[in-house]
C-alpha positions in Angstrom: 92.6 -64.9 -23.6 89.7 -65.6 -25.8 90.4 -69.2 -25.6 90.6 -69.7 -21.9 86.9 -67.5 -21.5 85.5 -70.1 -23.4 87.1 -72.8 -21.3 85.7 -70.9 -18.1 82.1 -70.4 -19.7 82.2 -74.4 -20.6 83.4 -75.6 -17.1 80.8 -72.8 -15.2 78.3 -74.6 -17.4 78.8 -77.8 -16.5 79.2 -77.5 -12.8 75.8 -75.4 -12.8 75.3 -72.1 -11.0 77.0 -71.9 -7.5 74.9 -71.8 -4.4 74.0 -68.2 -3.2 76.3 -66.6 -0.3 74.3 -66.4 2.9 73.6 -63.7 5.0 75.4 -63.3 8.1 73.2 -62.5 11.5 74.4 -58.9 10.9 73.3 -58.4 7.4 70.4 -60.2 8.0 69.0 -57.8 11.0 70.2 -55.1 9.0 68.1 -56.1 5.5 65.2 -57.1 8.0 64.9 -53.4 9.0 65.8 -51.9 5.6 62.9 -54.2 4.3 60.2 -53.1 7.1 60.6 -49.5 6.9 60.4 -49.6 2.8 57.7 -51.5 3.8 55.7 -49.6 6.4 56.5 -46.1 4.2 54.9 -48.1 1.1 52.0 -48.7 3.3 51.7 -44.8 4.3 51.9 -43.9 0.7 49.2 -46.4 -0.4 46.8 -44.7 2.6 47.6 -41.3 1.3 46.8 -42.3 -1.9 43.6 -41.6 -3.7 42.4 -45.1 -4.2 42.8 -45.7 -0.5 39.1 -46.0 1.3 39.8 -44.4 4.3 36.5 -44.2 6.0 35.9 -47.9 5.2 39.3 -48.5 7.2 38.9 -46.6 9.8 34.9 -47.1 10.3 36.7 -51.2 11.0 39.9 -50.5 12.9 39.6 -50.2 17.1 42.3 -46.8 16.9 42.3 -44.4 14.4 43.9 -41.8 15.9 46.6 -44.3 16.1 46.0 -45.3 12.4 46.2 -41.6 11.4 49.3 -41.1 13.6 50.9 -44.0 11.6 50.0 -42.8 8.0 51.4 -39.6 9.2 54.9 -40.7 10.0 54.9 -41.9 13.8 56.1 -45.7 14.4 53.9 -48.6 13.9 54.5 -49.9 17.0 54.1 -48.2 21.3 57.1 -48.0 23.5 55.0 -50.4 25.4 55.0 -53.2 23.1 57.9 -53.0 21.7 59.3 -53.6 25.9 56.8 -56.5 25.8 58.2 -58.1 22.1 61.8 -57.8 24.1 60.4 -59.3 27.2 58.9 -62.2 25.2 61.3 -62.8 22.3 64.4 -61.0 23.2 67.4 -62.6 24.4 66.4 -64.2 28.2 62.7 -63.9 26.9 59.9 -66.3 27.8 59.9 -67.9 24.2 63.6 -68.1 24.0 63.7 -70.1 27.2 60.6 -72.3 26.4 62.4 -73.6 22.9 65.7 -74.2 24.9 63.9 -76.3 27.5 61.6 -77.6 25.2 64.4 -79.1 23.3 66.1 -80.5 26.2 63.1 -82.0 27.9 62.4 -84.1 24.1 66.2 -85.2 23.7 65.8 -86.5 27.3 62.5 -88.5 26.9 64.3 -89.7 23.7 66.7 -91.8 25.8 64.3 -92.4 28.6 62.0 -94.6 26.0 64.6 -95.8 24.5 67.2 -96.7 26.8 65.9 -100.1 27.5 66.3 -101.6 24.0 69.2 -103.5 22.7 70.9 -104.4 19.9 71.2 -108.1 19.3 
């Protein structure tokens, strides 16, 4: 037993550390919104926090009401722009279909330039 650890230990050693597992889309969406909301409730805590200026924020920001509804637990984001983010960037969404086309349009002028040279 002892003897083949050692074995294992040498041979992990020599073939170096093995490449990290990656995330599936599932995981990743998932950790994406773990990560925002321990995110956005570490920024709430920070405002609430004595060494937080907050009339130097808010005296710069164009909504505080909105601000203050934030730091006190509503969503950083409207209903309305979160329908405009989907519009944009959601599946169908403007961007989506410009990098698709996009794509296309430069594989096609690829072979249009080149399709007159030859190999001799």
């Amino acid at each position: 037993n002892r003897c083949c650890a050692v074995g294992r230990r040498m041979r992990s050693a020599r073939l170096g550390p093995s490449p990290p597992r990656l995330l599936t889309e599932e995981e990743y969406r998932v950790q994406g919104e773990v990560e925002t909301r321990k995110a956005l409730e570490e920024l709430r805590n920070y405002c609430r926090s004595p060494d937080f200026s907050a009339w130097t924020v808010v005296s710069r920001i164009q909504s505080p009401k909105r601000f203050a509804d934030f730091v006190g637990g509503a969503s950083h984001v409207t209903p309305n722009e979160v329908s405009v983010h989907e519009r944009e960037y959601g599946l169908g969404g403007i961007f989506l279909e410009d990098q698709l086309f996009e794509e296309e349009d430069e594989d096609d002028s690829f072979e249009r330039n080149h399709a007159n040279y030859s190999l001799t």
